[in-house]
Steps between C-alpha positions, in 0.01 A plus 500: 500500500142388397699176343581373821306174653337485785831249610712791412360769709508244772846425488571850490317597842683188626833602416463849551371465869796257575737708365348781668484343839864354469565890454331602812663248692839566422425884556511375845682241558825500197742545771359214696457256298843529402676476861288191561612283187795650364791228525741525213601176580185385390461194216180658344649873520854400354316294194270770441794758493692249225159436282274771537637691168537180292163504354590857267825338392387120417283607190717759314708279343204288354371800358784631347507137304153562395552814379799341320313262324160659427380612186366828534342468160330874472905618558731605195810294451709753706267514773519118492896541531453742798292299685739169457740673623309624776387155631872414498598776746168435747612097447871586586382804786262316645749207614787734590222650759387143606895394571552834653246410734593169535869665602395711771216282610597148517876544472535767743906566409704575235629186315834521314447620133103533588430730246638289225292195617206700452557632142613110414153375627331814359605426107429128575181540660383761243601310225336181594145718626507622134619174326219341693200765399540462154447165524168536643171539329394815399185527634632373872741819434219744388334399836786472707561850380164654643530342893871609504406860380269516782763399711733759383255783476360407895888501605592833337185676669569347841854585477426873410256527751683353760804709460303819450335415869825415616632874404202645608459366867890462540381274818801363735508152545483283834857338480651877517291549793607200710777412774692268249510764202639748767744294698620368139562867387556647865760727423380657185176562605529587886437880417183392314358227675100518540429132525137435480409884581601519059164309467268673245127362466438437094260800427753746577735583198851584605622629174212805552458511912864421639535472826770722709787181507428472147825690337654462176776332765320283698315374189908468283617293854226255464549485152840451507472172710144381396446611129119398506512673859180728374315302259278325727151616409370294264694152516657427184562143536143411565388746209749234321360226619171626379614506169407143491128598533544519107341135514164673518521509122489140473118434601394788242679337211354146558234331588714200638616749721232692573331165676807529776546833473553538920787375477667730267315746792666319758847405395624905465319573770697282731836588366426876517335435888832279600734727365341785660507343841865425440587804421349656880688194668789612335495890637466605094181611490196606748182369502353758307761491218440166385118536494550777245779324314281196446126686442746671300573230244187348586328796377689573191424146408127492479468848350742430229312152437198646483633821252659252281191275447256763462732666225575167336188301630570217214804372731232352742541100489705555164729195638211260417507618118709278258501853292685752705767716300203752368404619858761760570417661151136549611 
């Protein structure tokens, strides 16, 4: 901690008291906020339900290319085989996630013979991603390679976290709590029907203090109509959307980018802030659970930037060195 800056501290008290304050706020006023704006019908809230997670999928299949085409020069010549063949199945996962998504997000039905447009475009796309990286230089790839394992390693943290938070505080959401859930499920759920009286505030973990409605049945009838009915607490789409505060790497590994680096600040923090918001219009999420979902990723970001340049402190500006490939044997 003494290798902090004076700037660092200071954006650490900043952030800190806002995300503390957001905190307090929604302590109080979660359920409020959420009957004033929610409106499913909403343009933000129905773009921010369709986007939120594309950040975590758009960069997997990029690094499965670069993993493809890397040479990992301190590996054996099996090792080397291994992790080929391992860039080839994140290449080929990564777009069967990102058409997957694009299915049930864009689509929104089931097409005729869906399934085998997707593995068509997956082989095509794949093969082209990897046709195309190993025509690229090798020291764009050796770069490329340390920004998208950033990426990865700030997605797979985020994820964990979030879903471990989302087991832990088994939180209800809004839309199972509102006239239009219940008058769309009237019959199945007439016995069970709390409306907004199921309301929770954040700091009180259902999965350890249940509530007296909160059976094995009530929570298997909500789950049976709403799979994501209790996984409110934090928001995982705007933990997502975080993902894309990965561009903090940028101003660290150049000066060029260091000179404008508020808007590698700014650009994540808007997506993750919109997406949030949509995601309260929308009756997904509370206040509270998108404050933690984003401080979340947010959070993850600038520890795991800071870890990984104080362990390999020759990375900072190594994009303005002609000479590059030695670094990550340092």
């Amino acid at each position: 901690m003494k290798n902090l800056s004076k700037n660092q501290w200071l954006f650490i008290g900043l952030t800190s008291t806002l995300f503390v304050t957001l905190l307090l706020i929604s302590a109080f006023l979660d359920l409020e906020v959420s009957n004033a704006i929610y409106n499913t019908k909403s343009i933000l809230a129905n773009l921010g339900d369709v986007l939120g997670t594309l950040p975590t999928f758009l960069f997997i299949p990029f690094l499965g290319a670069t993993i493809f085409v890397k040479n990992f020069s301190k590996l054996n010549k099996n090792w080397k085989i291994i992790f080929k063949l391992g860039g080839i199945i994140i290449t080929v996962a990564g777009y069967i996630s990102l058409f997957i998504w694009a299915k049930e997000n864009i689509l929104k039905e089931d097409l005729f013979l869906i399934y085998v447009y997707i593995s068509v475009f997956t082989v095509l796309f794949s093969a082209f991603t990897l046709y195309i990286f190993t025509k690229l230089p090798k020291l764009f790839i050796e770069k490329l390679f340390i920004v998208l394992m950033f990426f990865a390693i700030l997605a797979a943290l985020t994820g964990l976290f979030t879903q471990l938070g989302k087991l832990f505080f088994a939180r209800q959401r809004y839309r199972t709590m509102v006239d239009s859930f219940y008058q769309n499920n009237k019959e199945t759920i007439s016995s069970y029907w709390l409306g907004k009286g199921a309301f929770r505030p954040w700091y009180i973990p259902n999965s350890i203090i249940k509530p007296k409605y909160y059976t094995p049945e009530y929570k298997q009838l909500f789950k049976s109509i709403d799979n994501g009915a209790f996984a409110s607490f934090p928001s995982g789409h705007t933990s997502s959307a975080g993902v894309s505060f990965g561009l903090i790497i940028f101003p660290m590994l150049s000066q060029k980018f260091n000179k404008n680096k508020w808007i590698f600040w700014l650009v994540p923090s808007l997506i993750t802030a919109l997406t949030g918001i949509s995601r309260v219009i929308y009756g997904a999420h509370f206040l509270s659970d998108v404050v933690v979902g984003g401080f979340l990723s947010l959070g993850i970001a600038v520890l795991t930037r800071f870890l990984i340049f104080k362990k390999i402190p020759a990375l900072t500006n190594c994009f303005d060195e002609e000479v590059f490939i030695k670094v990550l044997e340092e």
